[in-house]
C-alpha positions in Angstrom: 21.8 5.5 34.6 21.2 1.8 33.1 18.4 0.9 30.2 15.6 0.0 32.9 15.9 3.3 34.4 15.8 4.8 31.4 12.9 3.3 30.5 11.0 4.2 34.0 12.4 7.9 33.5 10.6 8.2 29.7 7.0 6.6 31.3 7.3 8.7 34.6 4.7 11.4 35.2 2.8 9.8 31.8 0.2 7.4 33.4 -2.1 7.8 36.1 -0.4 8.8 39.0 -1.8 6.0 41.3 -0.2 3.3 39.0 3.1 4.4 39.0 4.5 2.0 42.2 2.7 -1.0 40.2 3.9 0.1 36.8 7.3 0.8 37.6 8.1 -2.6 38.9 7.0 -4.1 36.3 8.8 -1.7 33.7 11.5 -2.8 35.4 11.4 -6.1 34.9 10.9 -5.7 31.2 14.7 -6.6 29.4 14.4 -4.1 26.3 14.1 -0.6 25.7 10.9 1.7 26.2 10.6 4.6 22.8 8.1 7.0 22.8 7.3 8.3 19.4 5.6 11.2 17.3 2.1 10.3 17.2 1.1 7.7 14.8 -2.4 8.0 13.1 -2.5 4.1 12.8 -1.7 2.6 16.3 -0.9 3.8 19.6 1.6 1.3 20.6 4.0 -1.6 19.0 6.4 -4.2 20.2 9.1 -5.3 18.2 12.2 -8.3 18.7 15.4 -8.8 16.5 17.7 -10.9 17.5 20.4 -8.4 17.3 18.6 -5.3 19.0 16.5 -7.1 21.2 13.1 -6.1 22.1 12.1 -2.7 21.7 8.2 -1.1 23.1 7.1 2.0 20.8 4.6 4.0 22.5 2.9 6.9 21.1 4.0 10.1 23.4 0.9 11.9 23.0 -1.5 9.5 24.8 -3.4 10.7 27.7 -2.4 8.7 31.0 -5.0 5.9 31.0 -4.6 5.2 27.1 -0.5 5.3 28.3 -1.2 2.4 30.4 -3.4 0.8 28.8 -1.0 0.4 26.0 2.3 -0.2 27.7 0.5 -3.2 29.6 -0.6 -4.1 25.3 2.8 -4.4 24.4 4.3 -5.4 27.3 2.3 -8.7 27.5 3.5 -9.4 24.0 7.3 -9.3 25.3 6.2 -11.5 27.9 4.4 -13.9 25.3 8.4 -13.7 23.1 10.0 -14.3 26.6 7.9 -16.9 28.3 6.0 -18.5 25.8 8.1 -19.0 22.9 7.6 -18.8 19.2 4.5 -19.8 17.1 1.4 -18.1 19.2 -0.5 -16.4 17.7 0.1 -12.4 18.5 -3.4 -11.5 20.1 -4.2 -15.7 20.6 -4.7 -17.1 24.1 -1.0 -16.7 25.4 -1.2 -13.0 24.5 -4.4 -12.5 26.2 -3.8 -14.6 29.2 -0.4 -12.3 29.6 -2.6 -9.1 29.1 -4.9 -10.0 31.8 -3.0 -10.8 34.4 -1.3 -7.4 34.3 -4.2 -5.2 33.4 -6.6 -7.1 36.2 -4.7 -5.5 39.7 -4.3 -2.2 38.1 -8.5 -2.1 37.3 -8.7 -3.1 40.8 -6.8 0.0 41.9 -8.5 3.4 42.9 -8.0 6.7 41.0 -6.3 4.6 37.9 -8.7 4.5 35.5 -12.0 6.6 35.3 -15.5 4.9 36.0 -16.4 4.5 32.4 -12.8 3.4 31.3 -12.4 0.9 34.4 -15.7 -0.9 33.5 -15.3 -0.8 29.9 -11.8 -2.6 30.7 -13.5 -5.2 32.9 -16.2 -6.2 30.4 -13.6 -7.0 28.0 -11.2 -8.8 30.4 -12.1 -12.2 29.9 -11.6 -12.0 26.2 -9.2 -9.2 25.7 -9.4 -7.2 22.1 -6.3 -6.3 20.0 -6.5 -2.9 20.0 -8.8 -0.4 21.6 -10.4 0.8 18.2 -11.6 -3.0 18.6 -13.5 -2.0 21.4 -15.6 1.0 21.0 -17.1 1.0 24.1 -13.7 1.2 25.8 -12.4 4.1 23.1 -15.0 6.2 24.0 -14.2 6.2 27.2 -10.6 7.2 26.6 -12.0 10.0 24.6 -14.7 11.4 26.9 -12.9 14.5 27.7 -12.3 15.6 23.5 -14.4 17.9 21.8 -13.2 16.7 18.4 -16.2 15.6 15.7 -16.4 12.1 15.2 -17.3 10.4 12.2 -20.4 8.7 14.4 -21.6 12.2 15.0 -21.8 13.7 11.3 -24.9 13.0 9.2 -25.5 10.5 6.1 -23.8 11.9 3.1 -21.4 14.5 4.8 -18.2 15.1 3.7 -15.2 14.7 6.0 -11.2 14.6 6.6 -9.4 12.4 8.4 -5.9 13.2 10.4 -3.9 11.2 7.5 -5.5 13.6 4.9 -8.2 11.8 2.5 -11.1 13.0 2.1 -14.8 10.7 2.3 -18.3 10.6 2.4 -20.6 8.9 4.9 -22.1 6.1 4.1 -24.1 3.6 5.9 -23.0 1.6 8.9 -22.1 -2.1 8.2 -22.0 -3.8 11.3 -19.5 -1.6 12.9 -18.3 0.6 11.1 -19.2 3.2 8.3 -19.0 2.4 4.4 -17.6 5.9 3.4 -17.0 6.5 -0.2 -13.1 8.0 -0.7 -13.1 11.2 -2.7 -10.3 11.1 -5.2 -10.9 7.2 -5.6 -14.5 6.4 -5.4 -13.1 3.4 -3.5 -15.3 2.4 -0.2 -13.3 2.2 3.1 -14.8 1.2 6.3 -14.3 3.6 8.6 -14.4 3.6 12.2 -17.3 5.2 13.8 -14.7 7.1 16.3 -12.1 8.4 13.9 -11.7 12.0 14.8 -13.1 14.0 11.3 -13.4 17.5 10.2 -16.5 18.4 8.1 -15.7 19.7 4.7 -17.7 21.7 2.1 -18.2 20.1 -0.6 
């Protein structure tokens, strides 16, 4: 088995079913290796190139099917920017974006890949695609419709909470988008996001 079945055998059975024709193609065509990591608190995704390894796509492993694809099609649009478009852009700038769109924009179009709610949160945000999905809460929500876990949106001024990485706040007020939470052992202020998956603690 060579390195771009390998990489279709990892990513098989993890999006929505109704992508995978599309998705495998194009995973196909993609001249680096596809990882799938332990979850990681801070991103879902990453794409990395050394000129001795090559390009390499880190994908969180425990990402529901539609936040799968959403995020290969992420990373893979920044292999395509290193590939096609050469040094110096900018790594969400116009190239990035331009790349991202045109592979996101058939797979929206497609039936029974993305939920209502996730397909039109997508499409509002085509023109001008965010960095990340935290960027777009919106979209995040979407992905997240199906959790019962407490978000720090949902808990009342002044509550204390924990977040997945371990420290410990109190909610503060919202500042544009997102919450100015004081951190416990610090005192320092963080802004946190209003979707950040919390546990309420007793203080």
């Amino acid at each position: 088995m060579d390195a771009l079945d390998r990489n279709w055998r990892r990513l098989a059975g993890r999006i929505p079913a109704a992508a995978e024709a599309d998705a495998a193609r194009i995973v196909r065509a993609f001249r680096g290796e596809i990882v799938l990591t332990p979850p990681r608190a801070s991103k879902w995704g990453s794409y990395r190139w050394r000129s001795d390894l090559g390009a390499k796509i880190f994908l969180n492993r425990d990402l529901q099917p539609e936040a799968m694809l959403i995020t290969l099609l992420h990373e893979l649009a920044h292999a395509q920017v290193r590939a096609w478009d050469g040094l110096g852009c900018a790594p969400h700038g116009a190239e990035w974006q331009k790349r991202y769109r045109e592979l996101l924009a058939p797979f929206i179009g497609l039936p029974d890949v993305f939920s209502p709610a996730v397909a039109r949160a997508l499409q509002r945000q085509l023109h001008k695609p965010k960095a990340s999905c935290g960027a777009a809460p919106d979209l995040l929500r979407a992905l997240r419709a199906d959790s019962d876990q407490l978000r720090v949106e949902q808990l009342p001024d002044g509550a204390w909470f924990r977040l997945a990485n371990g420290m410990e706040f109190r909610k503060g007020p919202k500042r544009r988008t997102r919450f100015a939470c004081i951190e416990k052992k610090t005192g320092r202020t963080f802004a946190v996001h209003p979707l950040a998956e919390a546990v309420r603690t007793d203080e």
